[in-house]
VOTOR-992140 format. One record per residue (C-alpha): residue in three letters; x, y, z. Coordinates in steps of 0.1 Angstrom, whole numbers, padded with zeros to 4 digits, always signed. Example, Ala and Ser with C-alpha at 12.3 -4.5 7.8 and 13.67 -1.06 7.14 Angstrom:
BEGIN
ala+0123-0045+0078/ser+0137-0011+0071/
END
This chain:
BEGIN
unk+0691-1545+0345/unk+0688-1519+0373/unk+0702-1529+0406/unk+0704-1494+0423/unk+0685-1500+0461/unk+0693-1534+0463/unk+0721-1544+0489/unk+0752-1564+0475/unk+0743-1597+0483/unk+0780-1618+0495/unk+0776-1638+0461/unk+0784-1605+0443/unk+0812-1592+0465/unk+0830-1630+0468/unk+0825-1626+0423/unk+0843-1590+0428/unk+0871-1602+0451/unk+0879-1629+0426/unk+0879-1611+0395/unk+0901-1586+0409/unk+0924-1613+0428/unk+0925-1631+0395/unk+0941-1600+0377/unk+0957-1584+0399/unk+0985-1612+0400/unk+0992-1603+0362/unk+0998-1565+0371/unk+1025-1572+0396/unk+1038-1600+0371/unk+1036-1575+0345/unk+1057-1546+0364/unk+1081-1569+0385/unk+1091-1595+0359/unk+1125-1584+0348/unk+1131-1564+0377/unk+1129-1587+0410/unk+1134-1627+0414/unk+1112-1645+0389/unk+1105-1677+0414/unk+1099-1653+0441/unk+1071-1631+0419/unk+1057-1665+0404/unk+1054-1682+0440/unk+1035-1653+0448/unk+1014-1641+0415/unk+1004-1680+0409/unk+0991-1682+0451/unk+0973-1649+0446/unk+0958-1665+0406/unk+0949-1695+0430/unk+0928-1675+0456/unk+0912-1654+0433/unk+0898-1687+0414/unk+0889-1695+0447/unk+0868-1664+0449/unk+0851-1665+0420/unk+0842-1709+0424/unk+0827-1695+0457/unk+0806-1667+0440/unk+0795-1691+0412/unk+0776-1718+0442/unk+0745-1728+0425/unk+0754-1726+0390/unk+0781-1755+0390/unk+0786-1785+0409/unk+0793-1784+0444/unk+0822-1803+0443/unk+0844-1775+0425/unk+0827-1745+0445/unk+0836-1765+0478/unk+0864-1793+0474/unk+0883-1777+0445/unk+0877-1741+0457/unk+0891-1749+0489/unk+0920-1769+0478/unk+0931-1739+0453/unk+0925-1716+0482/unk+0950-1737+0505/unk+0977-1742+0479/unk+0976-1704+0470/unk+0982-1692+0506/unk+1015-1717+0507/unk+1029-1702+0476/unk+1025-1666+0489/unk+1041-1677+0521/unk+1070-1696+0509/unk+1073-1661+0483/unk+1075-1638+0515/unk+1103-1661+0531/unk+1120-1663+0501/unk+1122-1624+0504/unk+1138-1625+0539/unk+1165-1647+0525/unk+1152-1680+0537/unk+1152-1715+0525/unk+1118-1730+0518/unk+1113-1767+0523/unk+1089-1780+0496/unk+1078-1813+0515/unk+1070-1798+0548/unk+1051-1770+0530/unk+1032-1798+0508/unk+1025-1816+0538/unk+1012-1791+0561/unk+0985-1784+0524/unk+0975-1820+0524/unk+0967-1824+0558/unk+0943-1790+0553/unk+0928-1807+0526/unk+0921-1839+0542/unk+0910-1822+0576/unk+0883-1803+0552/unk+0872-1833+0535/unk+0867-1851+0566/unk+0849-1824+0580/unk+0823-1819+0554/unk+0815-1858+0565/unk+0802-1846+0590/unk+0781-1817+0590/unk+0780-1782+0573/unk+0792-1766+0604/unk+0821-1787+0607/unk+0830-1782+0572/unk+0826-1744+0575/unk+0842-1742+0610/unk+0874-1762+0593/unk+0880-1737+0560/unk+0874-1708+0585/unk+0899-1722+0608/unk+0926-1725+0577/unk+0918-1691+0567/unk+0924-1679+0600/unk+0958-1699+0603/unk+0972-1688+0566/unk+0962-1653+0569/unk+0979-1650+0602/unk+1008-1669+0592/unk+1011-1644+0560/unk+1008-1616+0585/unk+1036-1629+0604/unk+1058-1633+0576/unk+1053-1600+0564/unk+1058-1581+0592/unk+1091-1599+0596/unk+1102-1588+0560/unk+1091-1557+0570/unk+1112-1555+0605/unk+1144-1569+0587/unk+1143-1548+0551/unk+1124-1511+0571/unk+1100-1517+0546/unk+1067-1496+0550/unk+1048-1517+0524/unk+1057-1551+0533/unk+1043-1537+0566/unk+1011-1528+0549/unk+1003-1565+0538/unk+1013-1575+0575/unk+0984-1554+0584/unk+0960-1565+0553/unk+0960-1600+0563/unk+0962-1597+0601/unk+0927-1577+0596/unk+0917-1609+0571/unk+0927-1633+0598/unk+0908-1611+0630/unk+0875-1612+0606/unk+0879-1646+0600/unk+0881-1654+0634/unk+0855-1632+0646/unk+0833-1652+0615/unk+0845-1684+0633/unk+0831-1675+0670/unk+0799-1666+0653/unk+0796-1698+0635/unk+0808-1718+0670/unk+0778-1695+0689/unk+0751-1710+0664/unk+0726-1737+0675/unk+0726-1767+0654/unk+0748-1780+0627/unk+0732-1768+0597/unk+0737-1730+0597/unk+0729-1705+0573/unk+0768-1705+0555/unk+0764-1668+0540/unk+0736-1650+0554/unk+0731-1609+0553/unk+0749-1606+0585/unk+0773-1584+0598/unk+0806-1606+0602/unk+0800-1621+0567/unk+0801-1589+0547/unk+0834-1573+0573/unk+0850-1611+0563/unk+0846-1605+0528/unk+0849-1567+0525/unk+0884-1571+0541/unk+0888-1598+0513/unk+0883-1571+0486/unk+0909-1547+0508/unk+0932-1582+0509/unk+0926-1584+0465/unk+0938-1548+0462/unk+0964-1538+0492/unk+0981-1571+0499/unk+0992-1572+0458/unk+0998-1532+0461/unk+1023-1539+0491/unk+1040-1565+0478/unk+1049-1549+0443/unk+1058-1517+0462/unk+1083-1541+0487/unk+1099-1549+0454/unk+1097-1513+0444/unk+1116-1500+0476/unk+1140-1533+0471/unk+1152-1521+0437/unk+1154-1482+0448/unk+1180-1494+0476/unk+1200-1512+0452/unk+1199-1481+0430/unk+1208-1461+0459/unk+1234-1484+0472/unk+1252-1481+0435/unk+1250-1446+0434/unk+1269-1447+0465/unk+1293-1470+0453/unk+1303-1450+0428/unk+1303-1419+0444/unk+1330-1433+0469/unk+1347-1454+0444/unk+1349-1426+0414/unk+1367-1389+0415/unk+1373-1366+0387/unk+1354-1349+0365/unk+1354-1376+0338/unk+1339-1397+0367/unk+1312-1375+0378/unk+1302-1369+0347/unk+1293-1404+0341/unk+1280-1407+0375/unk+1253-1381+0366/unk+1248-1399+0335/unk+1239-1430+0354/unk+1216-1414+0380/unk+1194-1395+0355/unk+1189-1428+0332/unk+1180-1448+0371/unk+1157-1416+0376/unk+1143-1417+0343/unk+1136-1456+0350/unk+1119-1451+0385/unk+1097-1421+0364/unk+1090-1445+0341/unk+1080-1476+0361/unk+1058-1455+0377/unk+1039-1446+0346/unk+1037-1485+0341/unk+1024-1488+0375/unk+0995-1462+0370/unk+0989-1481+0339/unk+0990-1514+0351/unk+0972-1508+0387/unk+0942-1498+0368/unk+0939-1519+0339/unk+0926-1552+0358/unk+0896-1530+0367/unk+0888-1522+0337/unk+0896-1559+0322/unk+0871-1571+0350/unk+0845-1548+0338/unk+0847-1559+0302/unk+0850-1597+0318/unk+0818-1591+0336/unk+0801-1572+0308/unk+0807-1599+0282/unk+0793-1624+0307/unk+0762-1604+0312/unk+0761-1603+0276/unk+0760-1642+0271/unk+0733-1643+0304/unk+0708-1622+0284/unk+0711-1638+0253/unk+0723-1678+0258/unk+0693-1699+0259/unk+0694-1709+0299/unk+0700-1670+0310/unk+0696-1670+0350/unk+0687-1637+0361/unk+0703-1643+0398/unk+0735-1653+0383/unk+0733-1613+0363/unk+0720-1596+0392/unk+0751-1606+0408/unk+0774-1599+0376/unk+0752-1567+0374/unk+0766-1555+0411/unk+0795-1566+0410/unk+0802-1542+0382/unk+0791-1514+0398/unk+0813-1524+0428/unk+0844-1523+0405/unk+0835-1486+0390/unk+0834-1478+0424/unk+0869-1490+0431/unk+0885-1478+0396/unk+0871-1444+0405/unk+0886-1446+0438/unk+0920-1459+0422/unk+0925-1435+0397/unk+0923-1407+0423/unk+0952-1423+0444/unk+0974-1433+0415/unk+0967-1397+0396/unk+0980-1377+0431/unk+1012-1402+0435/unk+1019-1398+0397/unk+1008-1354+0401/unk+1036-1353+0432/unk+1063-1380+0418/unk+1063-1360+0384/unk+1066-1325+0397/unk+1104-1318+0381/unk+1083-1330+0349/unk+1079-1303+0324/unk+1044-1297+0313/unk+1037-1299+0280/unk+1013-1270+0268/unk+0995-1273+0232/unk+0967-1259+0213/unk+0940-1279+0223/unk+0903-1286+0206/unk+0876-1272+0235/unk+0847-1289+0224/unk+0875-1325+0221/unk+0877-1316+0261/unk+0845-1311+0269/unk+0834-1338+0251/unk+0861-1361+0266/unk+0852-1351+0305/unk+0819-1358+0296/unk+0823-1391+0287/unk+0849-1396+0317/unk+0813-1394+0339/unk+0785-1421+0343/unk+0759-1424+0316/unk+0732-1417+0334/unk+0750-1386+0350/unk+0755-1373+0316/unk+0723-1359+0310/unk+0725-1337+0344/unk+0752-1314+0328/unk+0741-1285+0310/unk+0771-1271+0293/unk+0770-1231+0282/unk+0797-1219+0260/unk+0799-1178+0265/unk+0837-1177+0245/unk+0839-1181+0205/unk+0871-1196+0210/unk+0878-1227+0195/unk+0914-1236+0207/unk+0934-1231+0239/unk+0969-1241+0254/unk+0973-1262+0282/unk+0979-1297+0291/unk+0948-1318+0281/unk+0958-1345+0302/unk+0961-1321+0336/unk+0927-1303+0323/unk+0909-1333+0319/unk+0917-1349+0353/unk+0912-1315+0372/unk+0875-1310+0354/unk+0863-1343+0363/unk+0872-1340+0399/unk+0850-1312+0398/unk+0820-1329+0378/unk+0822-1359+0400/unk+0820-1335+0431/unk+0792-1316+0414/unk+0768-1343+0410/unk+0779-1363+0441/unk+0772-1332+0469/unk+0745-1311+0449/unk+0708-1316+0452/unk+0696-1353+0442/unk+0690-1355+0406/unk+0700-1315+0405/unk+0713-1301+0376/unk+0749-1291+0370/unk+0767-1262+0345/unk+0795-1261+0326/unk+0804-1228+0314/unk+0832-1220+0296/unk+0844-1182+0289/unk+0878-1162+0280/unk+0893-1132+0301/unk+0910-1107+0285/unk+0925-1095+0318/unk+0942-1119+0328/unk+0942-1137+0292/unk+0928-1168+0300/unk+0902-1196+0293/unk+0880-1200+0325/unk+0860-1232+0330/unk+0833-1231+0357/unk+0812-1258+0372/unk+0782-1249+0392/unk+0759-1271+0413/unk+0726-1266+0429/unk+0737-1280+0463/unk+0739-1267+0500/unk+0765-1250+0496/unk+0799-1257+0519/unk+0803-1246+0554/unk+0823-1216+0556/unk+0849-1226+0584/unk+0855-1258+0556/unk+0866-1231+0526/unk+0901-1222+0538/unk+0911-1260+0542/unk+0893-1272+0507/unk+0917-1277+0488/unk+0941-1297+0514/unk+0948-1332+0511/unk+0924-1357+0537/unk+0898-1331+0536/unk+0866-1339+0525/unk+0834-1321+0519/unk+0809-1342+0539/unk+0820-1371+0566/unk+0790-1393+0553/unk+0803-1398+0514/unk+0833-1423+0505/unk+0860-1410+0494/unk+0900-1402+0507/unk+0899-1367+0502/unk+0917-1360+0475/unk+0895-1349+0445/unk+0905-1313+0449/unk+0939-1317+0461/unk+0944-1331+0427/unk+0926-1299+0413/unk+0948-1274+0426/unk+0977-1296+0422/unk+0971-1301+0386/unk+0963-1264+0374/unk+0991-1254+0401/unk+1013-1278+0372/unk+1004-1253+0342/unk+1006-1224+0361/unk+0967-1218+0364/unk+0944-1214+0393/unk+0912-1230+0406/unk+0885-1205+0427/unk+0857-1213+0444/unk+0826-1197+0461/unk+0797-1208+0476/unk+0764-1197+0489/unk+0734-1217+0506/unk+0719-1219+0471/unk+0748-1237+0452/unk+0788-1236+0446/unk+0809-1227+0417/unk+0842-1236+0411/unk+0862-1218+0382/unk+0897-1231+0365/unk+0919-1205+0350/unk+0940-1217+0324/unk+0959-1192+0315/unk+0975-1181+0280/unk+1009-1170+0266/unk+1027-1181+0298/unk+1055-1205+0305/unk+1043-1237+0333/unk+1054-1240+0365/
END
């Protein structure tokens, strides 16, 4: 079912938001557990599993009884904002009290219920009002944690949820301002889709900043060991096992990063498949609603989006963390590359890349992994700034002089402005102000040949660019 044109509707985003708070609880379970308090990561995966269900119950209005999208959602909602806060004053060392806590849920609940008694204004005007309160109270916590313990990303979810409780406040004066008390509860307005974009930010950041508070909590115990024994130990039996001991806590950290990269982005791709299998059952069950796969339809195409973005930002942490790594370089199949980076690319982008092969090799070193994530930085760039629906080459060639394979990819754009060439290739800087992005599709590029000792060139003229990776042969990598 085609989509493209149509705006996200706050249906689909509020199904995106819950898919992704739903699973991105088990990636922060899935990397902490072992490694930081259990109660503390379950108060707060469980509270972030509650919200997301939340999310998803409020997507789902209209297709099951109101009484779960509206008592039941709400009541998850309330109980998973207590557990995260109770989690993040667990983390500065504080006592929580279970029966104030409960309390303070209850009476939330009961204000709600007798709210929605009254009209749909009150009832709205009461959950926004909680929102508002939690998310601020969340903020506050945080940004405590992050006073106490220095911490950069505990100071990051202050900031995530302050923004969630400002949107839901500015949501709240809206709904005060309206005549009546019936109004429209999700209309195509302004506030609604800030409220519930900052949601999506909230899904992804505030679960990122709290796993990398852990993160930075385990480092200083690492680094408060390592200067235990370095005061505590002398000789060189000593430092030899010192040195031991540091490079198997290096080799950890290097290696909990890998699970991070791993972990961050397989919850996007579980969504998709989710959200794909219940397309699936919408096109071929018997009472199919074609609303209900609209909104599964863009809410897919919201999470590409995001795993696109993600990828990028875990691929330049993991590019800079890894640079004492020694690359790997082996014989690799060409047309296996090619192949792969094609299918790394949208389906319907495929067919706009015409690839010429001008070398009769088969094989060439490098490492496939590096390759592959510089060349489709370069695809994506290719079809996102060239001409609309313009066609885009791959050639590949060898140099005898240097010996090397050279991969080019060639667009059909407007070229780039020439006071923009010397800075291409820095990290922020983007090609055009008006397309999403962070800037750091070619950052990764050079970074990643600069890895295997290769190169990346580029020129450009009003009639198209072309940028060309040297890989080169018979040499040792950087």
């Amino acid at each position: 079912m085609s989509t493209a044109g149509q705006p996200l509707d706050p249906y689909t985003i509020l199904l995106t938001v819950g898919v992704l708070y739903t699973l991105m609880p088990l990636t922060v379970w899935t990397v902490l557990h072992g490694r930081h308090d259990r109660i503390t990561i379950a108060l707060w995966c469980v509270g972030a599993l509650l919200t997301g269900v939340n999310y998803m119950l409020f997507g789902l209005r209209g297709f099951v009884p109101a009484f779960v999208t509206l008592q039941l959602a709400n009541a998850l909602g309330f109980v998973g904002y207590a557990m995260r806060w109770a989690a993040l004053r667990r983390e500065r060392g504080l006592v929580v009290r279970v029966v104030p806590v409960a309390a303070t849920v209850v009476l939330a609940g009961v204000a709600y219920v007798l709210a929605a008694e009254t009209s749909v204004k009150a009832r709205v005007s009461v959950a926004t009002v909680v929102l508002i309160v939690a998310s601020a109270a969340l903020a506050r916590e945080a940004w405590l944690l992050a006073r106490s313990a220095g911490s950069r990303s505990a100071l990051m979810v202050a900031v995530t949820y302050l923004m969630l409780s400002g949107a839901a406040l500015l949501r709240l004066l809206i709904i005060l301002a309206t005549p009546g008390d019936d109004p429209v509860v999700f209309d195509f307005t302004l506030d609604v889709y800030l409220l519930l974009f900052v949601g999506l930010l909230t899904a992804l950041w505030g679960n990122i900043g709290y796993m990398g508070f852990a993160i930075e909590q385990a480092e200083r115990r690492v680094a408060a060991r390592t200067a235990e024994l370095a005061v505590a130990q002398a000789g060189r039996e000593v430092a030899e096992r010192q040195a031991a001991e540091m490079k198997a806590l290096s080799d950890e950290r290097q290696e909990l990063l890998r699970v991070i990269s791993h972990e961050a982005r397989q919850p996007l791709h579980n969504a998709q498949a989710v959200l794909q299998g219940v397309d699936d059952a919408l096109h071929t069950g018997a009472a199919a609603s074609e609303a209900a796969a609209t909104r599964i339809a863009r809410a897919r195409s919201v999470l590409r989006q995001i795993t696109a973005s993600l990828d990028n930002t875990l691929a330049a942490s993991t590019v800079l963390v890894e640079s004492d790594r020694t690359v790997s370089l082996r014989d690799v199949d060409i047309e296996m590359l090619l192949a792969l980076c094609l299918g790394d690319l949208p389906q319907a982008e495929r067919g706009r890349v015409d690839v010429v092969r001008q070398t009769d090799v088969r094989t060439a070193a490098m490492d496939i992994g590096l390759v592959r994530l510089a060349l489709r930085n370069l695809l994506d760039n290719a079809l996102a700034y060239g001409r609309a629906g313009g066609r885009v080459t791959l050639r590949v060639a060898d140099s005898d002089e240097p010996l090397a394979l050279l991969i080019e990819v060639a667009d059909s754009g407007p070229g780039i402005p020439p006071d923009l060439l010397p800075r291409l290739f820095e990290r922020g800087v983007r090609g055009r102000p008006d397309r999403h992005g962070q800037g750091l599709g070619l950052y990764i590029v050079r970074r990643a040949m600069q890895r295997q000792g290769g190169t990346v060139a580029v020129r450009s003229r009003p009639e198209g660019t072309v940028f060309t990776l040297t890989v080169p042969q018979g040499v040792e990598p950087v």
